[in-house]
C-alpha positions as CSV (number, residue, x, y, z in Angstrom):
1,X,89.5,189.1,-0.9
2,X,92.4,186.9,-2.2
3,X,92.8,183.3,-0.7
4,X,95.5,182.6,2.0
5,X,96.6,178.9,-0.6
6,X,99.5,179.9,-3.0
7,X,98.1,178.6,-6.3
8,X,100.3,176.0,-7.7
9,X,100.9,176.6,-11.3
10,X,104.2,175.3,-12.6
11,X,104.7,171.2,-13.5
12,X,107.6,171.4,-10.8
13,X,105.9,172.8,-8.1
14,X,102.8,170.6,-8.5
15,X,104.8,167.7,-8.7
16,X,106.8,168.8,-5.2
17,X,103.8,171.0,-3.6
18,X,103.2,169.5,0.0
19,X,105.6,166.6,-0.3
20,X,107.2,167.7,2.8
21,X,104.2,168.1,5.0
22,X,103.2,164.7,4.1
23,X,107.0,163.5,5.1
24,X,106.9,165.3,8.4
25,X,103.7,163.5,9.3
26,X,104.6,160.3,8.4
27,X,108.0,160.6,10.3
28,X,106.2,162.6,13.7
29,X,103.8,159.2,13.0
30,X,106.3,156.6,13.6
31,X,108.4,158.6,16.0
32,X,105.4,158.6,18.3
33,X,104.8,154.8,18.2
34,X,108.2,154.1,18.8
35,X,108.3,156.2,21.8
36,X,104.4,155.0,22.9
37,X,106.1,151.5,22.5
38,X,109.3,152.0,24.5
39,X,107.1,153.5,27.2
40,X,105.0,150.4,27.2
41,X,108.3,148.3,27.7
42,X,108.9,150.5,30.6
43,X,105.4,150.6,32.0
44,X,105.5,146.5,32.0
45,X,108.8,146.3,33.3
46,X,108.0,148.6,36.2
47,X,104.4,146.7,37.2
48,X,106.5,143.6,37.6
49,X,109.2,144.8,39.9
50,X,111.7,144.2,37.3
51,X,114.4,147.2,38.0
52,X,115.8,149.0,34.9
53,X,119.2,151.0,35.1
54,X,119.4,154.5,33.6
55,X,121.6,152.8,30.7
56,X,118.7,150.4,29.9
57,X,116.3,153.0,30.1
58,X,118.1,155.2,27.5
59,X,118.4,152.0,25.6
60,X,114.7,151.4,25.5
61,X,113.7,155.4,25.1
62,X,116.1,155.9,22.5
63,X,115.2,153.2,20.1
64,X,113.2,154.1,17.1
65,X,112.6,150.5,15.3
66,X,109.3,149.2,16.2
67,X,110.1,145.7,15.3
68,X,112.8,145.2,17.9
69,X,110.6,147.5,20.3
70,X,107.5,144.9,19.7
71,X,110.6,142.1,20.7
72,X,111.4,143.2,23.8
73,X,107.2,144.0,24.6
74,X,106.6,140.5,23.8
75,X,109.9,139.6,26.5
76,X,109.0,142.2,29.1
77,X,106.2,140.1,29.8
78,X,107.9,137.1,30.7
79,X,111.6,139.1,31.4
80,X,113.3,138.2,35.6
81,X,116.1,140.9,34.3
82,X,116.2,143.3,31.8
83,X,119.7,141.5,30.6
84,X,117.1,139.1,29.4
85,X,115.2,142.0,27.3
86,X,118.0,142.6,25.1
87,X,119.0,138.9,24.8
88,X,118.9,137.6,21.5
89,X,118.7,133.5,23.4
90,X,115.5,132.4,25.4
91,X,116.0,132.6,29.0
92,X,116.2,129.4,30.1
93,X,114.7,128.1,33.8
94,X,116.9,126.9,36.6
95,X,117.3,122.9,36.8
């Protein structure tokens, strides 16, 4: 019975064997945090009573870098508006 692998014999395709696979992963990897993340925004958002338009929700869902996504987590918790989300300035308090 022969095996099911493809034995990889040349330099070139040892050297490129699986590199692809390993790039997939890693990109499905981040592209599931990113969307875990933006739901997370969301979820907070939601259990405060803070409304969120469709535009902001696309906003939020369509965003793929986790640093800016961990931003607006750390803001969602303390957000009145979702204007204040995507504002780069504190919000500051009345009076």
């Amino acid at each position: 019975m022969e095996s099911a692998t493809w034995p990889v014999y040349s330099p070139f395709a040892r050297k490129h064997y699986g590199k692809g696979v390993q790039v997939g992963r890693t990109e499905g990897r981040a592209e599931g945090r990113a969307e875990g993340r933006a739901e997370d925004v969301l979820t907070v958002l939601q259990v405060r009573g803070i409304p969120v338009s469709d535009a902001d929700r696309d906003r939020i869902t369509s965003c793929t870098d986790l640093n800016r996504l961990d931003d607006w987590m750390r803001r969602a918790v303390t957000a009145t508006s979702t204007a204040y989300l995507f504002n780069d300035e504190p919000e500051r308090s009345a009076g």
